[in-house]
C-alpha positions as CSV (number, residue, x, y, z in Angstrom):
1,X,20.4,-28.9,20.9
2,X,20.9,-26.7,17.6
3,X,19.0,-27.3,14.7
4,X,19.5,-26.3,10.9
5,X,17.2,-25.8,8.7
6,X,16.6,-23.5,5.3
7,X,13.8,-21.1,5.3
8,X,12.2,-17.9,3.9
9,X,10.7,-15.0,5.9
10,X,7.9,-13.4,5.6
11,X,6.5,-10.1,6.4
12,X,2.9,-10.2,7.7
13,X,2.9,-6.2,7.1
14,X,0.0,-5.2,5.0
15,X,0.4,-5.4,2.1
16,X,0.1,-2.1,-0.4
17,X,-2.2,-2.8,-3.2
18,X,-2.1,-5.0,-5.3
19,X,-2.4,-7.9,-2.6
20,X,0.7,-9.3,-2.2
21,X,3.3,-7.2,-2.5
22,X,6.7,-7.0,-1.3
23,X,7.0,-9.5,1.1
24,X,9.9,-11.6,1.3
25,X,13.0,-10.7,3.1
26,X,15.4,-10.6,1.0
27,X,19.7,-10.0,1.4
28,X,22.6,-9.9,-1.0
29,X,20.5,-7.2,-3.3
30,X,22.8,-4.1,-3.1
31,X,26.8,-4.2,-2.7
32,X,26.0,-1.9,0.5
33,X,24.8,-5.1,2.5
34,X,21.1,-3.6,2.5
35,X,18.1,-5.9,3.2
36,X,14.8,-5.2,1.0
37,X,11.4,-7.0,0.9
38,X,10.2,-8.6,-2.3
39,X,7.5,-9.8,-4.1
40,X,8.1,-13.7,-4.5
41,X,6.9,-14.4,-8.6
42,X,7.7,-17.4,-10.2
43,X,11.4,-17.3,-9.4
44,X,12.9,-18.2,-6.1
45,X,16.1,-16.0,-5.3
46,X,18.7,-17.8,-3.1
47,X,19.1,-14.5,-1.6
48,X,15.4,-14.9,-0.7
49,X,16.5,-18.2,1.6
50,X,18.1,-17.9,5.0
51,X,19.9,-20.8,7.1
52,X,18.5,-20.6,10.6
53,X,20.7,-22.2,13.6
54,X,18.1,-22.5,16.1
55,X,18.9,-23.1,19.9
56,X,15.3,-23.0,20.8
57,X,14.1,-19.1,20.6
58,X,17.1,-18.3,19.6
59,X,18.1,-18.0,16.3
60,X,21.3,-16.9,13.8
61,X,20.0,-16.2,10.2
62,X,22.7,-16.7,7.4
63,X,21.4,-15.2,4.2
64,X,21.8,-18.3,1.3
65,X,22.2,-15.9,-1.5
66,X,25.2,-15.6,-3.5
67,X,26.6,-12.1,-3.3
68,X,27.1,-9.0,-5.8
69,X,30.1,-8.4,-6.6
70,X,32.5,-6.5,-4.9
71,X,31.1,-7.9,-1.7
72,X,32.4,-10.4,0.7
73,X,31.9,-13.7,-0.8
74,X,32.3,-15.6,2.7
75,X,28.8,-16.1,5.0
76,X,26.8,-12.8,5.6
77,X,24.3,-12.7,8.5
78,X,21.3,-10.5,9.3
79,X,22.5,-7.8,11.9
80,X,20.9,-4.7,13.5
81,X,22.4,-1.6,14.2
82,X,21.8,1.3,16.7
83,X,21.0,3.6,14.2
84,X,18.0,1.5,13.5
85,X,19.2,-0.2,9.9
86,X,19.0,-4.1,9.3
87,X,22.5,-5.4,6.8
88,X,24.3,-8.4,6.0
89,X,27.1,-8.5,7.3
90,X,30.1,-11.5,7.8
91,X,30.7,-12.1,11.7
92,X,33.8,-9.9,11.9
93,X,32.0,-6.5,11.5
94,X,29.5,-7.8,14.2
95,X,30.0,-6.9,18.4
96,X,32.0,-9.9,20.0
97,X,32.8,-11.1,16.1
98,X,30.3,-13.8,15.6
99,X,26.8,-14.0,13.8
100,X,24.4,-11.8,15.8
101,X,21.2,-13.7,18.0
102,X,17.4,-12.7,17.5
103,X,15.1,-13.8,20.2
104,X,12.3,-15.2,17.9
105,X,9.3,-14.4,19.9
106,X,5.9,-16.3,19.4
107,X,2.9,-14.3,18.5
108,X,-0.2,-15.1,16.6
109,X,0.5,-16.6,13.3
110,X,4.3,-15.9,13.4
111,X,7.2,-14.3,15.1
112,X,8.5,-11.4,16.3
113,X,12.4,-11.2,15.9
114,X,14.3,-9.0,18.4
115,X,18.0,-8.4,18.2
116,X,19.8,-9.4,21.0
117,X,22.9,-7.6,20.9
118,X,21.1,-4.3,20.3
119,X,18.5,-5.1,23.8
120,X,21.7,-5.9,25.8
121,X,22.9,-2.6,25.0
122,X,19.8,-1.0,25.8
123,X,19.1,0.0,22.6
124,X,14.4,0.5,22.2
125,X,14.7,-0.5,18.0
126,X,15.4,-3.8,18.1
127,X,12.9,-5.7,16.1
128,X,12.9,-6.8,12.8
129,X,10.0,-4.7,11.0
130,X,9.2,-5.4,7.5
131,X,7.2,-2.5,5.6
132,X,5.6,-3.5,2.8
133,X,4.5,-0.3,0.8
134,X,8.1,0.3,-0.2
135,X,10.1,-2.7,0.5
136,X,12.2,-1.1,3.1
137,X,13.4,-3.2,6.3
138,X,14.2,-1.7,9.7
139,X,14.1,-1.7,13.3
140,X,10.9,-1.1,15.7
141,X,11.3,-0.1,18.9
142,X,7.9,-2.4,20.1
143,X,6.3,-5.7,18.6
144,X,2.8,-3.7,17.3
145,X,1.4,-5.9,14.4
146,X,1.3,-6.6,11.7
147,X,4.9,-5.1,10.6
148,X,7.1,-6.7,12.8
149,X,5.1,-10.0,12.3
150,X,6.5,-13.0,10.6
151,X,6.2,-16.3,9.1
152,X,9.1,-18.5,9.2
153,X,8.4,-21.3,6.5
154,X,11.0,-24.1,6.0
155,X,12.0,-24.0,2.3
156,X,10.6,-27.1,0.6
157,X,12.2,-27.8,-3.0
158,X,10.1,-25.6,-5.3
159,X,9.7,-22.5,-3.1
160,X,8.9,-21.2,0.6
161,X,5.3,-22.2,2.0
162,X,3.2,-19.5,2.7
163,X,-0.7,-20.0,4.1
């Protein structure tokens, strides 16, 4: 059964000082597709918000964000690539033309997410790693913590939950 649901994701990295930090995976930022952790203020970004179809573990993560202009206004969804970069990207510019599949992978407080497409191919970076100290999102080619650690909190009216 696939279910729906609106949530945020979030980086269990450490954090650089101050506590906190940037966080929050965020899409739409740059007209280049690029994905970038941010701190989460007092404002929640729709780009900040993902819709996850979940059949089980495995999961297709539609950023909710409205896009920049001079990018594609239709649905954009997180996708790895060999050379070890995270985008959003619409379906078309994916392999097999549809939204890419992460394995979400249970660990200790969170989940690892790997790319499925990219472990088919053989490919060793293929999880989602979040790095804090300067907001830059990638691939990691093994499921070490804290980096490619999240929390995946369901987005409840005035902002994500975080514990």
């Amino acid at each position: 059964m696939t279910t729906t649901d609106q949530v945020s994701l979030f980086c269990l990295g450490n954090p650089p000082n101050p506590p906190g930090g940037l966080r929050f995976l965020n899409g739409l930022v740059q007209a280049d597709h690029s994905v970038r952790l941010i701190e989460f203020i007092n404002t929640l970004s729709s780009s900040m918000l993902w819709t996850r179809r979940a059949i089980g573990e495995f999961w297709t993560l539609q950023c909710d964000g409205a896009p920049p202009p001079g990018v594609n206004p239709g649905p954009l969804f997180l996708a790895g690539f060999a050379s070890g970069s995270v985008l959003i990207v619409p379906p078309s510019q994916t392999p097999g033309g549809r939204p890419e599949t992460w394995h979400a992978g249970p660990v200790p407080g969170g989940f690892t997410l790997e790319n499925l497409a990219l472990r088919d191919a053989g490919v060793a970076a293929r999880f989602l790693d979040g790095r804090p100290a300067n907001g830059a999102v990638g691939l990691a080619s093994n499921t070490d913590p804290p980096s490619t650690h999240w929390l995946v909190r369901p987005f409840q009216g005035s902002g994500p939950v975080v514990e």
